[in-house]
PDB file with one MODEL, atoms N, CA, C and O in Angstrom:
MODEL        1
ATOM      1  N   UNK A   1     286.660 303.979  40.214  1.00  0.00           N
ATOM      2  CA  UNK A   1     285.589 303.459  39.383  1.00  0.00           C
ATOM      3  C   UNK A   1     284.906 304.637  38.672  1.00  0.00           C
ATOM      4  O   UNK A   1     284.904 305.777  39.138  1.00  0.00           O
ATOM      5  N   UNK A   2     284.306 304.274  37.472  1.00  0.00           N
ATOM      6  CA  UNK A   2     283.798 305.507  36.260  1.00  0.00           C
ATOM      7  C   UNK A   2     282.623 305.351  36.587  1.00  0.00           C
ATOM      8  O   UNK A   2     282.080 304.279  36.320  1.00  0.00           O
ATOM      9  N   UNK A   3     281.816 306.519  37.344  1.00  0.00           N
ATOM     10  CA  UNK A   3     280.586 306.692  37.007  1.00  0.00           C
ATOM     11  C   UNK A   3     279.771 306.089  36.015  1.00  0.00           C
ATOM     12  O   UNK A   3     280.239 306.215  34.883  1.00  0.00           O
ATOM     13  N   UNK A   4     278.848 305.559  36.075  1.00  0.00           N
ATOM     14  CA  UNK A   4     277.617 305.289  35.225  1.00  0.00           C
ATOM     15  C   UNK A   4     276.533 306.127  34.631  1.00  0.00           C
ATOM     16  O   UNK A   4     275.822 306.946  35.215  1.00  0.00           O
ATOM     17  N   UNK A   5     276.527 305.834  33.554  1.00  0.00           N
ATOM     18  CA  UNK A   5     275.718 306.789  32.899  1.00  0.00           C
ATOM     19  C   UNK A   5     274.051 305.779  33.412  1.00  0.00           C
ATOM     20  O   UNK A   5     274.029 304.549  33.363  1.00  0.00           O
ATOM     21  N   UNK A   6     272.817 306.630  33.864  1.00  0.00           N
ATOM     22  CA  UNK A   6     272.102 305.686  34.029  1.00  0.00           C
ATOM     23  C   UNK A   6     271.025 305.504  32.994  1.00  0.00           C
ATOM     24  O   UNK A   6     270.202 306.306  32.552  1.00  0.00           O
ATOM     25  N   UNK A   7     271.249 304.230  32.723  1.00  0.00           N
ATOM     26  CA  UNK A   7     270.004 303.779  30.926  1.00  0.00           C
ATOM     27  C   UNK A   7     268.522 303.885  31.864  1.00  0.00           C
ATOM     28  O   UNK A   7     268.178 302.922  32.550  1.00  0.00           O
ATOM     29  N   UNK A   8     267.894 304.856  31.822  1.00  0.00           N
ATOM     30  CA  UNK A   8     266.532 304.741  32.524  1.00  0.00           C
ATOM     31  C   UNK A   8     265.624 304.353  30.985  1.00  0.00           C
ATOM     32  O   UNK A   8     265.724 304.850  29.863  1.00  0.00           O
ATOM     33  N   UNK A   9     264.655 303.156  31.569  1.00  0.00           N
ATOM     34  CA  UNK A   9     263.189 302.583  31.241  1.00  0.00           C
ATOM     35  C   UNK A   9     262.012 302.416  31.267  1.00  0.00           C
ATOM     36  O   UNK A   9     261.803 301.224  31.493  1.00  0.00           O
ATOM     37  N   UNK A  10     261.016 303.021  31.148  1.00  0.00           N
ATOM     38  CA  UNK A  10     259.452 302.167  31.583  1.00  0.00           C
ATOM     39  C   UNK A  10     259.315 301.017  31.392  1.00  0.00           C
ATOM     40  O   UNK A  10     259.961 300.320  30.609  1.00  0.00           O
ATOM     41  N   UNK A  11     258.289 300.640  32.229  1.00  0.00           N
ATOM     42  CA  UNK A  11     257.538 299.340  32.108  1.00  0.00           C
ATOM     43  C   UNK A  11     257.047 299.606  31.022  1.00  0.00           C
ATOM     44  O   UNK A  11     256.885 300.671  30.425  1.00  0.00           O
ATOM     45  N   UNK A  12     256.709 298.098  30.685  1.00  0.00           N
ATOM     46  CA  UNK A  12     255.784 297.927  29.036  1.00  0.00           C
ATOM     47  C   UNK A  12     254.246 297.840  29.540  1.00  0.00           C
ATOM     48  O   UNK A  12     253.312 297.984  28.751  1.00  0.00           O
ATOM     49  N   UNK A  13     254.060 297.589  30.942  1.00  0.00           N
ATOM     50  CA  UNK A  13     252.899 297.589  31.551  1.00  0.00           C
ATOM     51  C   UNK A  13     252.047 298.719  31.872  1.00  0.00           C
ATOM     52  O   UNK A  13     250.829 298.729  32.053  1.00  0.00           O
ATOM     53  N   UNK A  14     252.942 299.729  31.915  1.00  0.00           N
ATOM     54  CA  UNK A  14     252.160 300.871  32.417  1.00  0.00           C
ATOM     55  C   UNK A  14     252.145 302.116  31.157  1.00  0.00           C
ATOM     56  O   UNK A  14     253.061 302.224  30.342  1.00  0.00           O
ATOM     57  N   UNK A  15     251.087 302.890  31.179  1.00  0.00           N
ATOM     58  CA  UNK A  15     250.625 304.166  30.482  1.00  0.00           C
ATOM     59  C   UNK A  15     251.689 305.134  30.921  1.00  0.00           C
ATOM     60  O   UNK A  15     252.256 305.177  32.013  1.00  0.00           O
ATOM     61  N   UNK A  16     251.854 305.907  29.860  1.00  0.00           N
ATOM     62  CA  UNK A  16     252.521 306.937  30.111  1.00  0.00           C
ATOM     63  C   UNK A  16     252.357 308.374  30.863  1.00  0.00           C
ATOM     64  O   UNK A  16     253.149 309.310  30.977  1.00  0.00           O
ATOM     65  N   UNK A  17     250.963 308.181  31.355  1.00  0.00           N
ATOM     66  CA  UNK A  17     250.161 309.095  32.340  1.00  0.00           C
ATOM     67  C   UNK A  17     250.638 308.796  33.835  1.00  0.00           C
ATOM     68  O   UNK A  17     250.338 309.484  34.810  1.00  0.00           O
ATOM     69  N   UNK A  18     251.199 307.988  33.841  1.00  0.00           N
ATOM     70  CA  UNK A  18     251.344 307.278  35.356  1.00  0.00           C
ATOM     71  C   UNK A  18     252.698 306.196  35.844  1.00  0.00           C
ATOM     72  O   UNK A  18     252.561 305.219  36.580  1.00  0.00           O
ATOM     73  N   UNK A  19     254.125 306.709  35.162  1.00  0.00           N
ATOM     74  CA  UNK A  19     254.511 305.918  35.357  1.00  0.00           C
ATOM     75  C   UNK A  19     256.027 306.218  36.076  1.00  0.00           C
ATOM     76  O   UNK A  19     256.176 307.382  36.447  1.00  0.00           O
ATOM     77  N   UNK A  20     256.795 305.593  36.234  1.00  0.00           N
ATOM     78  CA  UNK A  20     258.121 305.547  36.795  1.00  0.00           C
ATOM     79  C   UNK A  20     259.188 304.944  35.705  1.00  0.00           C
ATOM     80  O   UNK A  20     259.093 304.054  34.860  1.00  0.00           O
ATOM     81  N   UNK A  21     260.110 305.714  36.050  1.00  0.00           N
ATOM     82  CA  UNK A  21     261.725 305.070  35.240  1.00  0.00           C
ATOM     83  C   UNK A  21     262.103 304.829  36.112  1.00  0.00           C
ATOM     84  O   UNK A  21     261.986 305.341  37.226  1.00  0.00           O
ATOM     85  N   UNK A  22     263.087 303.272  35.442  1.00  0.00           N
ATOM     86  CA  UNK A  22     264.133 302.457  36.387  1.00  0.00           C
ATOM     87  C   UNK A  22     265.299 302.588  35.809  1.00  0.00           C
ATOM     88  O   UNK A  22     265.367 302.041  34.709  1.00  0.00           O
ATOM     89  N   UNK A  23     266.589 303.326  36.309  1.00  0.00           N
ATOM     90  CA  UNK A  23     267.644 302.985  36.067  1.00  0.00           C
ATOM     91  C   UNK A  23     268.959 301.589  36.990  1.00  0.00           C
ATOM     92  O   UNK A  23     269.622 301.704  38.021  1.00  0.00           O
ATOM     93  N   UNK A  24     268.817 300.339  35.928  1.00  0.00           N
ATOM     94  CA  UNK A  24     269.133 299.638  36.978  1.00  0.00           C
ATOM     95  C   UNK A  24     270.653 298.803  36.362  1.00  0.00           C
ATOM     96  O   UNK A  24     270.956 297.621  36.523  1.00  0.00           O
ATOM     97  N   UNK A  25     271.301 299.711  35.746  1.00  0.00           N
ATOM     98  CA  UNK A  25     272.805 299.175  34.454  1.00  0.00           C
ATOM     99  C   UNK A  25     273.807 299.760  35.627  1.00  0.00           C
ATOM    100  O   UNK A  25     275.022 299.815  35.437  1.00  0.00           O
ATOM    101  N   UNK A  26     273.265 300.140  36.707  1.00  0.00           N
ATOM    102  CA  UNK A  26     274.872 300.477  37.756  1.00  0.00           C
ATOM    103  C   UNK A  26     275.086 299.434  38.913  1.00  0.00           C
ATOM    104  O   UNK A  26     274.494 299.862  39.904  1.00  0.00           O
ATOM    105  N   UNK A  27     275.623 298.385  39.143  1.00  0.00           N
ATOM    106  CA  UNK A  27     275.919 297.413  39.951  1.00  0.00           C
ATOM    107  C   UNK A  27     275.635 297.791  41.502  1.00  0.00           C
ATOM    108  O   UNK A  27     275.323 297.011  42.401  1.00  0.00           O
ATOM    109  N   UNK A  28     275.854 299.414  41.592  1.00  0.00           N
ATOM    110  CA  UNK A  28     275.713 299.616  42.923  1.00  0.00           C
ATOM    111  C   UNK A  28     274.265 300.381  43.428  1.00  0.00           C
ATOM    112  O   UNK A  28     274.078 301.018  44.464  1.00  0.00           O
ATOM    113  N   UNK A  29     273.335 300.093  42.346  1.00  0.00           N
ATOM    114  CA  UNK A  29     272.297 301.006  42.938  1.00  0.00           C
ATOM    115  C   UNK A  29     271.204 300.959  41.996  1.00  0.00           C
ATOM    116  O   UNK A  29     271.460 301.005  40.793  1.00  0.00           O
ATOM    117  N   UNK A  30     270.420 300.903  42.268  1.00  0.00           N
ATOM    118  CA  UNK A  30     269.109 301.244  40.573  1.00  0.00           C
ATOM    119  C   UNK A  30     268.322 301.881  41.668  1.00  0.00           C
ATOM    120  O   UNK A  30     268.060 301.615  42.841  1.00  0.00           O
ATOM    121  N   UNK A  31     267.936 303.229  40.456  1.00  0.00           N
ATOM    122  CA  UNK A  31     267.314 304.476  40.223  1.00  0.00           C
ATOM    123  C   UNK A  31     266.239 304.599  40.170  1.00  0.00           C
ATOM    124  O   UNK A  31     265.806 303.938  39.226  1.00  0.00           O
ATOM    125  N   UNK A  32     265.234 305.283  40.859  1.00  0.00           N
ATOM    126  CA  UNK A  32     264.056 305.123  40.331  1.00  0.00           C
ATOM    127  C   UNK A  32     263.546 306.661  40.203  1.00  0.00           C
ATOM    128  O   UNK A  32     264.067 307.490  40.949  1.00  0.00           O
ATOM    129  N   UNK A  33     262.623 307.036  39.354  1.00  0.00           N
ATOM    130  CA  UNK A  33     262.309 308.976  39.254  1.00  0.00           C
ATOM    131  C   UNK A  33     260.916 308.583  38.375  1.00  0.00           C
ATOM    132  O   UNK A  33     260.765 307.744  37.487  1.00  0.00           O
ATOM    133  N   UNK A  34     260.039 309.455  38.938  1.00  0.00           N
ATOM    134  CA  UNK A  34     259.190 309.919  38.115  1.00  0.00           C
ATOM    135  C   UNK A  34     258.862 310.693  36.937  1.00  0.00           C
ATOM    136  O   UNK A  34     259.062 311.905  36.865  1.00  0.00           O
ATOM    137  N   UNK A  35     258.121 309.660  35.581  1.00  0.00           N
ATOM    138  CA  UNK A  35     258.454 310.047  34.539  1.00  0.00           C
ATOM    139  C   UNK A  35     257.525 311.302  34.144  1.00  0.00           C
ATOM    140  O   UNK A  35     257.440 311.761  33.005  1.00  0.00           O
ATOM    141  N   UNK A  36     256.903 311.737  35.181  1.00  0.00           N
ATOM    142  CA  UNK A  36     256.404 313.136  34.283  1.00  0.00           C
ATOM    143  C   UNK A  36     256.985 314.565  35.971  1.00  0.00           C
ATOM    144  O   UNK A  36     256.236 315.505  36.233  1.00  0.00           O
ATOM    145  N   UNK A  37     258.022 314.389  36.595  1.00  0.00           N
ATOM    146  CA  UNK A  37     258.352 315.206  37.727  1.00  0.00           C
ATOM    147  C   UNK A  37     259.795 314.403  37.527  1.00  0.00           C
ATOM    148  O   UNK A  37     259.957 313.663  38.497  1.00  0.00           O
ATOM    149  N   UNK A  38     260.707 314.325  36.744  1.00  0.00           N
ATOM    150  CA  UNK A  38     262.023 314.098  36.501  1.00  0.00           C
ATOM    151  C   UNK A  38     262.502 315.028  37.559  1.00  0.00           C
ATOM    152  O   UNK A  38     263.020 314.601  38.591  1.00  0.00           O
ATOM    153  N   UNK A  39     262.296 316.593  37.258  1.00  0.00           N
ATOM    154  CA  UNK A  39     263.237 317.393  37.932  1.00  0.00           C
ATOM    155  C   UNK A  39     262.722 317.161  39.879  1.00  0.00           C
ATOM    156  O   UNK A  39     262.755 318.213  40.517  1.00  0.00           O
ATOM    157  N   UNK A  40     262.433 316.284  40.424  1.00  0.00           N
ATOM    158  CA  UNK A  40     261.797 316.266  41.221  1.00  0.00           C
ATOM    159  C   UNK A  40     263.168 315.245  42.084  1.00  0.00           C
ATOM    160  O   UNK A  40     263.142 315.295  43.314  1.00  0.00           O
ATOM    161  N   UNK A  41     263.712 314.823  41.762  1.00  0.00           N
ATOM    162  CA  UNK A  41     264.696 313.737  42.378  1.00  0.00           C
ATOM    163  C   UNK A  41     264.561 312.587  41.567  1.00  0.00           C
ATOM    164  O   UNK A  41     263.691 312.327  40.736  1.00  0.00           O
ATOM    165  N   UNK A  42     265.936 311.679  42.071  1.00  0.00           N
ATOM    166  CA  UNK A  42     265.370 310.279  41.922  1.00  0.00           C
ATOM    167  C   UNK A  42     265.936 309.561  43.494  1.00  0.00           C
ATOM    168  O   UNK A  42     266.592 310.043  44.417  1.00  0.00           O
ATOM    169  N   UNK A  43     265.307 308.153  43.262  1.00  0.00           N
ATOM    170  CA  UNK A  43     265.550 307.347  44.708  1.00  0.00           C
ATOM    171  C   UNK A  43     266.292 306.359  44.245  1.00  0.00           C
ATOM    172  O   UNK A  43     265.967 305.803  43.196  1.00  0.00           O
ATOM    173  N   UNK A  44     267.428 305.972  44.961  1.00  0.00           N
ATOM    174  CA  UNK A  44     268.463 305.620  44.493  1.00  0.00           C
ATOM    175  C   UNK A  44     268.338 304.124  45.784  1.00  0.00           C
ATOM    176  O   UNK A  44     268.331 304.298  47.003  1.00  0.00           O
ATOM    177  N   UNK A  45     268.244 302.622  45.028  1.00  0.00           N
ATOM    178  CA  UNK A  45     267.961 301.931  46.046  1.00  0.00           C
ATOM    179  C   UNK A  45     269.367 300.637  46.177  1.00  0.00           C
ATOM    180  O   UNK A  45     270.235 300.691  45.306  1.00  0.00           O
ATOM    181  N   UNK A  46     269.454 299.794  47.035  1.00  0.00           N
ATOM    182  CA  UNK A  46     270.216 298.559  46.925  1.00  0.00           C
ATOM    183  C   UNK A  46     269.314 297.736  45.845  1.00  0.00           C
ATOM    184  O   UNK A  46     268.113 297.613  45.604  1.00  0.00           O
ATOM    185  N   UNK A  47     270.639 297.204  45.287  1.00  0.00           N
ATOM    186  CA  UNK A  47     269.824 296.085  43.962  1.00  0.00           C
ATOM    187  C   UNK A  47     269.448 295.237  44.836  1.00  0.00           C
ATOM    188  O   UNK A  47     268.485 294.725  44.264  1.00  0.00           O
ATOM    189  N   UNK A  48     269.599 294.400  46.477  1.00  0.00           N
ATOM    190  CA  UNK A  48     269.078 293.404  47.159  1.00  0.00           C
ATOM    191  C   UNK A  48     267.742 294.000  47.155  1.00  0.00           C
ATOM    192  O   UNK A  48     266.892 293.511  46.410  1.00  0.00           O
ATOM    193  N   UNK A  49     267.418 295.149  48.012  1.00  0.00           N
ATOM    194  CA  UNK A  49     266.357 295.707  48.373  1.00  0.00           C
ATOM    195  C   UNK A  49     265.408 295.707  46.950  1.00  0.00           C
ATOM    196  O   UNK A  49     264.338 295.097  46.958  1.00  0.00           O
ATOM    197  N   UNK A  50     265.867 296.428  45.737  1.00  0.00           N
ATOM    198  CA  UNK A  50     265.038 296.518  44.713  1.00  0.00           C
ATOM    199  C   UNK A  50     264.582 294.924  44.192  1.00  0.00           C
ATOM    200  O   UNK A  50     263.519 294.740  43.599  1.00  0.00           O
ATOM    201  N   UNK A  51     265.199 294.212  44.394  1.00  0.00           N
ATOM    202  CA  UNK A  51     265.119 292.909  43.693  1.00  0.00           C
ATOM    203  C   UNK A  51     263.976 292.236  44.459  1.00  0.00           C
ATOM    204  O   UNK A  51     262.973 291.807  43.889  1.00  0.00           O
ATOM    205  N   UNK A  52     264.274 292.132  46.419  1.00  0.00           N
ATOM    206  CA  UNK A  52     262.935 292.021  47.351  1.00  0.00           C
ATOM    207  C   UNK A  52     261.607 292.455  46.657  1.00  0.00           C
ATOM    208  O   UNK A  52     260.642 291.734  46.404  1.00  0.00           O
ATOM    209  N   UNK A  53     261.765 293.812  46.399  1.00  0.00           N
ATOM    210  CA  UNK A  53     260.622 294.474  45.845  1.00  0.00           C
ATOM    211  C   UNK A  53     259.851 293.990  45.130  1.00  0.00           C
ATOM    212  O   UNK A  53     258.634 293.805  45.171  1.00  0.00           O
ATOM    213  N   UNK A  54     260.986 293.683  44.127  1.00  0.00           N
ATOM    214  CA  UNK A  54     259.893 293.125  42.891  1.00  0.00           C
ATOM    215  C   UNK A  54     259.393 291.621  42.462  1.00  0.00           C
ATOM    216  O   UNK A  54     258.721 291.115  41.563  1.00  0.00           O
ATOM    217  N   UNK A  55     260.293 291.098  43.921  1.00  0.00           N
ATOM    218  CA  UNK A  55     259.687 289.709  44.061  1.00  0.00           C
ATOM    219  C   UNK A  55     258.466 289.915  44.571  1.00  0.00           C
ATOM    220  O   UNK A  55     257.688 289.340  43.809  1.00  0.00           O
ATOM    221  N   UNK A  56     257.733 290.539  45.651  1.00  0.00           N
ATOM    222  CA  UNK A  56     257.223 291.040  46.178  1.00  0.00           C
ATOM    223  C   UNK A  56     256.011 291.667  45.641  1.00  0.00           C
ATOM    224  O   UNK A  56     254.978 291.109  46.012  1.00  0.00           O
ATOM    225  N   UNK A  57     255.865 292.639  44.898  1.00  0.00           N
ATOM    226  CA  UNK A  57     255.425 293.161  43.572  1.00  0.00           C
ATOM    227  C   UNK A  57     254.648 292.024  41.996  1.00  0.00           C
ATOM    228  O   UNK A  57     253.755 292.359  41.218  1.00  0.00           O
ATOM    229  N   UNK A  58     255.292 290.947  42.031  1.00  0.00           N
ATOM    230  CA  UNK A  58     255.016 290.115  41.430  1.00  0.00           C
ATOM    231  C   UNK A  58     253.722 289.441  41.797  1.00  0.00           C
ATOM    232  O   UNK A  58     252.686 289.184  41.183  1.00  0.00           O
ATOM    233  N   UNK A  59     254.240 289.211  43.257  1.00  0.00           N
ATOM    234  CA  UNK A  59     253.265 287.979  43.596  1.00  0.00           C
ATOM    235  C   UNK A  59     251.733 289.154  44.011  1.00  0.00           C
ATOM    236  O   UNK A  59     250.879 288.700  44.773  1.00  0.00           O
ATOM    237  N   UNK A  60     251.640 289.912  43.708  1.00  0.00           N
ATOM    238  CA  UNK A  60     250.149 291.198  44.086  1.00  0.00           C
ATOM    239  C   UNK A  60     249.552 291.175  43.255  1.00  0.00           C
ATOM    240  O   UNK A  60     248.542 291.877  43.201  1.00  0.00           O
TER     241      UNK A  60
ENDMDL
END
């Protein structure tokens, strides 16, 4: 299988002072890194787990 290039995004919700990229175009994993500490890592999660999340996330 060919590596994925990952399409990282912001929310349309959040300021650009404070926010996170999601890379989530790879079937096996979406990405998450901080958009002003890029060189810092990213966290690489299960799409089940990320998806929990943001059901989760919704209802707050």
């Amino acid at each position: 299988m060919q590596p994925v290039t990952p399409n990282w995004r912001t929310s349309t919700y959040t300021g650009t002072e404070n926010c996170v990229e999601v890379a989530d175009n790879d079937p096996t994993k979406v990405m998450v890194r901080d958009t002003k500490a890029r060189s810092h890592g990213v966290v690489a999660i299960q799409p089940a787990a990320w998806s929990a999340f943001m059901e989760f996330a919704k209802n707050r």
